[in-house]
C-alpha positions as CSV (number, residue, x, y, z in Angstrom):
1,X,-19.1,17.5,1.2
2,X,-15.9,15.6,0.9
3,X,-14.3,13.5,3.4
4,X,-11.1,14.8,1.8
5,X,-11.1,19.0,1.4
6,X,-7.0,19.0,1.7
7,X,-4.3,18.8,-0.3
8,X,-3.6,16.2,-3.0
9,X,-3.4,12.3,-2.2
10,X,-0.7,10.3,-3.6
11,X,-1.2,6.7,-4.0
12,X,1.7,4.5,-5.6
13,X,1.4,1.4,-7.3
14,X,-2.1,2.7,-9.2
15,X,-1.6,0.8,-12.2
16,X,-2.1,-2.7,-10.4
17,X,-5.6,-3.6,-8.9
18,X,-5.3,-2.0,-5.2
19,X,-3.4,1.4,-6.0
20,X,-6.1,1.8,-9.1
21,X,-8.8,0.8,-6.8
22,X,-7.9,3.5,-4.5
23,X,-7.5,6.4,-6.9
24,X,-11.0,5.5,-8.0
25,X,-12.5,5.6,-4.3
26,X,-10.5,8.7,-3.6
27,X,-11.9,10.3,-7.1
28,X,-15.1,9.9,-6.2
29,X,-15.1,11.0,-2.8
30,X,-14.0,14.2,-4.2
31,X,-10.0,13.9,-3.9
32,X,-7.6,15.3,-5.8
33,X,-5.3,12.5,-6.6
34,X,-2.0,12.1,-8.5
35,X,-1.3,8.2,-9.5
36,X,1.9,6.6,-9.7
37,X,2.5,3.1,-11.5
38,X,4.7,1.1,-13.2
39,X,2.6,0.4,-16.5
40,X,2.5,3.5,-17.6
41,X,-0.1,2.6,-20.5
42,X,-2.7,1.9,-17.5
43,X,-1.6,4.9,-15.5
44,X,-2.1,6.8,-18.1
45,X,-5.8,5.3,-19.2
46,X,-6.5,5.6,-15.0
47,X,-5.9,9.1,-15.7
48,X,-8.2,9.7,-18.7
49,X,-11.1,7.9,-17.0
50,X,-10.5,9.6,-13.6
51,X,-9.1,12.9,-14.2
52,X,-6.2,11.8,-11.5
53,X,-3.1,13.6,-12.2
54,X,-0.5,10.8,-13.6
55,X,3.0,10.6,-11.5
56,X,5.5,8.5,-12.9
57,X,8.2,7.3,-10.7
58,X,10.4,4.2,-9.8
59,X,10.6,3.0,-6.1
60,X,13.5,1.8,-6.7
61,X,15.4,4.8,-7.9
62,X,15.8,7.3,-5.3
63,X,16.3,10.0,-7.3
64,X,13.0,9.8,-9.6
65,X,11.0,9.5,-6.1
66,X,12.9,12.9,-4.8
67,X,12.2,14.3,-8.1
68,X,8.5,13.7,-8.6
69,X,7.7,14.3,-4.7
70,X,9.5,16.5,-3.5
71,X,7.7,20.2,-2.5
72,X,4.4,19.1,-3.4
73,X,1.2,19.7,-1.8
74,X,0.3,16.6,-0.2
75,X,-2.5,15.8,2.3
76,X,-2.8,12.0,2.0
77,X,-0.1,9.4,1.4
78,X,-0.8,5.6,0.3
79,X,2.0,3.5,-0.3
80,X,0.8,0.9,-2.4
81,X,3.4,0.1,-4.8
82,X,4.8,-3.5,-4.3
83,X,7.0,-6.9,-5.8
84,X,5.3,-9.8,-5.2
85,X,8.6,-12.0,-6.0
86,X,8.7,-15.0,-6.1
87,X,7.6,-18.3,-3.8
88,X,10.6,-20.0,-2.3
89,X,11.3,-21.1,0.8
90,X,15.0,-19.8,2.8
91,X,16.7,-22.5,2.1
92,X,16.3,-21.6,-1.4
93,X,15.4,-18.3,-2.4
94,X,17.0,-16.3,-4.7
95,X,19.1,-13.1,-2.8
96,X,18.9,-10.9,-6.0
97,X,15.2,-11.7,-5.7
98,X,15.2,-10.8,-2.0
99,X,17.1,-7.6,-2.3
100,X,14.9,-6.5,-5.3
101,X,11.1,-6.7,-3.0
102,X,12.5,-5.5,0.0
103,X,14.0,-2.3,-2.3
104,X,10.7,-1.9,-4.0
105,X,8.3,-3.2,-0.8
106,X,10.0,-1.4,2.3
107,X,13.1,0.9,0.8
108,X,10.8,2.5,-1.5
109,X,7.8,3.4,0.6
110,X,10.2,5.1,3.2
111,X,11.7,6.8,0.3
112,X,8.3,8.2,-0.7
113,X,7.6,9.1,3.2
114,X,10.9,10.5,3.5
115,X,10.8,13.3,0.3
116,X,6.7,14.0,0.7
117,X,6.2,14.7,4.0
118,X,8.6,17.6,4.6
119,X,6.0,19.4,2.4
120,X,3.5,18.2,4.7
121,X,5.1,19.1,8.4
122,X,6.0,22.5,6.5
123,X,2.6,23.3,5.9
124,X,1.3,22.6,9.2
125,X,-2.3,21.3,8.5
126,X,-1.3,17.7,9.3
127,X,-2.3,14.6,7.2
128,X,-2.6,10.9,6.5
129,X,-0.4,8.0,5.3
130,X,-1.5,4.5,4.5
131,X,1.2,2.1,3.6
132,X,-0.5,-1.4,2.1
133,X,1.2,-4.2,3.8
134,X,-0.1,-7.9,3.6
135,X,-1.4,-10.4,5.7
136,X,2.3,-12.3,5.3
137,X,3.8,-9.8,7.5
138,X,1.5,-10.5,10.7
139,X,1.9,-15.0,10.2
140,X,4.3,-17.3,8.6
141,X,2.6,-18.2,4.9
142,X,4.7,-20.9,3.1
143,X,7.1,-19.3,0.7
144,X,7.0,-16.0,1.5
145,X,9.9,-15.6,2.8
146,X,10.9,-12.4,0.6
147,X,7.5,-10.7,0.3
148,X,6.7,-11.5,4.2
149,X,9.6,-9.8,5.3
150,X,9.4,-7.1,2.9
151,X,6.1,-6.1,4.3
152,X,7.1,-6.7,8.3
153,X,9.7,-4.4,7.6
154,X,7.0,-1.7,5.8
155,X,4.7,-2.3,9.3
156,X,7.9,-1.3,11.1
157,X,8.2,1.9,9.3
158,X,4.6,2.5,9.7
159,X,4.7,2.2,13.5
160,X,8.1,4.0,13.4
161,X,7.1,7.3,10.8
162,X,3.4,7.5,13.7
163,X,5.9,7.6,16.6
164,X,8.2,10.3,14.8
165,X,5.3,12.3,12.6
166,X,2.3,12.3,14.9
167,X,3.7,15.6,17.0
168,X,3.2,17.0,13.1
169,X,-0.4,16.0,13.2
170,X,0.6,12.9,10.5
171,X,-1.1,9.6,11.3
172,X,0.7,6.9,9.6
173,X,-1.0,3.4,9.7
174,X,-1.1,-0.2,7.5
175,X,-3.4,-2.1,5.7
176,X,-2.7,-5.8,5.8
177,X,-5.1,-7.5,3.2
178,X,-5.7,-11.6,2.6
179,X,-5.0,-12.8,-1.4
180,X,-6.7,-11.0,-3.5
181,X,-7.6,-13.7,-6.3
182,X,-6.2,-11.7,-9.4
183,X,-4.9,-13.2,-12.9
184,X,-1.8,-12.5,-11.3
185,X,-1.9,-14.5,-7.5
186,X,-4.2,-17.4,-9.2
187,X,-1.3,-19.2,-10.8
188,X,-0.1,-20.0,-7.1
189,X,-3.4,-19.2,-5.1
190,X,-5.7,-21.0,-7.3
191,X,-3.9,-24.3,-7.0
192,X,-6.7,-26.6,-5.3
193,X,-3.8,-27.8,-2.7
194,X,-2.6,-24.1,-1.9
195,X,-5.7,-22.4,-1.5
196,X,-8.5,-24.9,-0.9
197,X,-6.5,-25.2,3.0
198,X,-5.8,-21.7,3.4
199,X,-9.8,-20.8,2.9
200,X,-10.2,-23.5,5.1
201,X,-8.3,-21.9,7.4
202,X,-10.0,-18.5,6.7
203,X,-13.7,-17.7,9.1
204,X,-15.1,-16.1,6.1
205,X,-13.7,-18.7,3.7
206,X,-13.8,-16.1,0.9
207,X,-10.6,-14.0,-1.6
208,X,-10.5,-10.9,-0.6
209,X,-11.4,-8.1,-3.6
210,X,-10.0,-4.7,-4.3
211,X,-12.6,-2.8,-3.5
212,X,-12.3,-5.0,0.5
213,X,-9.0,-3.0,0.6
214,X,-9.8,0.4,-0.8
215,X,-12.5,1.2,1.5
216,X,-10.4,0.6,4.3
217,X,-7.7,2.9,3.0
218,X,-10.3,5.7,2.6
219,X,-11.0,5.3,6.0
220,X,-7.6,5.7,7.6
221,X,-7.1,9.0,4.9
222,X,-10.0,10.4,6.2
223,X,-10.9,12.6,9.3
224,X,-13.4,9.5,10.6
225,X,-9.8,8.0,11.6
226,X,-8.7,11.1,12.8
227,X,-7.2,9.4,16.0
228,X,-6.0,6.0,14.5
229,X,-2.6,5.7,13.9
230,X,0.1,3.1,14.1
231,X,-2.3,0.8,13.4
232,X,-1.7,-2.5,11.4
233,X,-5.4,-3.4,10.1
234,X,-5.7,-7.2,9.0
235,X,-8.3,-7.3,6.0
236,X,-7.9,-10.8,6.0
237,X,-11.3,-12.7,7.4
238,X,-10.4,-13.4,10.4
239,X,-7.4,-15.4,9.2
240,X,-5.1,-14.2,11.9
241,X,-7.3,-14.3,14.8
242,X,-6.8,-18.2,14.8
């Protein structure tokens, strides 16, 4: 039997390595799951090899979230649709660059909270939500200065929307993963004098990989978390317990 009988799970951001990830965990476990992405080429290949429902919409346009969320019949929530920016300290970052993850990172996952859950408080049968945070919004990493905030102010809104939904039986937590090594983060990450200290710094001394993160996020859909919420999770090998 599935872990997840109810409704239809959302996850955002499913054509990058997390999001997609998570739609094939979900899948599997017998979800019903509508994906969201950016690249709609790989959304729409997710959807042929899954069977996930594909769900086109931009964070960053209110309008297009209101319009593909709105009224549906959601159970689960993941909010994993994110800008990495750029790496720049505050003495120099770029405030177009700023303005741009913090729309995409925080504005836009409250806007997907915002126009899904009324579905979910109307129908009365409760539910989850998962935003993905980072690891860059519980310590100071060296030039995050826009992705780090971006993602403290997504933990905000997750402890915020589980004070505010939790008397509608919606539990609202984080995930806060480590680098996951990826063509993408290896350009910075796999620099021998940017990520040879931070594994040092790391207990496990290991990247983290998609499927670390996905599991988790299962978990906190699921009714085996049926009394977690608020939470901020660190998937980060004991980085922040230093």
């Amino acid at each position: 039997m599935s872990r997840f009988p109810d409704g239809l799970y959302l996850v955002t951001g499913a054509s990058g390595g997390i999001g997609a990830a998570t739609v094939r965990r979900l899948v599997a476990e017998g979800a019903r799951v509508a994906a969201s992405g950016r690249d709609q080429a790989k959304l729409q290949e997710l959807a042929d090899e899954t069977g996930c429902e594909a769900l086109p919409f931009d964070l960053m346009d209110e309008d297009s979230i209101r319009a593909a969320v709105s009224g549906r019949d959601w159970f689960g929530i993941v909010n994993c649709g994110g800008d990495g920016g750029e790496i720049a300290t505050p003495m120099d970052t770029d405030i177009a660059v700023f303005d741009r993850v913090m729309a995409v990172n925080a504005r836009g996952a409250l806007l997907v909270i915002k126009y899904a859950t009324p579905s979910m408080v109307e129908a009365g049968r409760g539910g989850s939500i998962v935003n993905v945070s980072s690891q860059a919004s519980l310590v100071a990493l060296e030039g995050h200065i826009s992705y780090g905030s971006s993602k403290a102010a997504l933990d905000n809104i997750t402890r915020v929307s589980a004070l505010e939904l939790g008397k509608y039986g919606i539990r609202v937590n984080s995930v806060n993963p480590t680098v996951i090594m990826t063509p993408m983060s290896e350009w910075y990450w796999g620099r021998p004098d940017v990520g040879g200290p931070f594994l040092e710094q790391m207990p496990m001394h290991k990247w983290a990989t998609v499927e670390d993160v996905s599991g988790p996020i299962a978990f906190l859909l699921s009714d085996d978390a049926a009394m977690i919420s608020g939470v901020s999770l660190p998937i980060d090998g004991g980085f922040t317990s230093r």
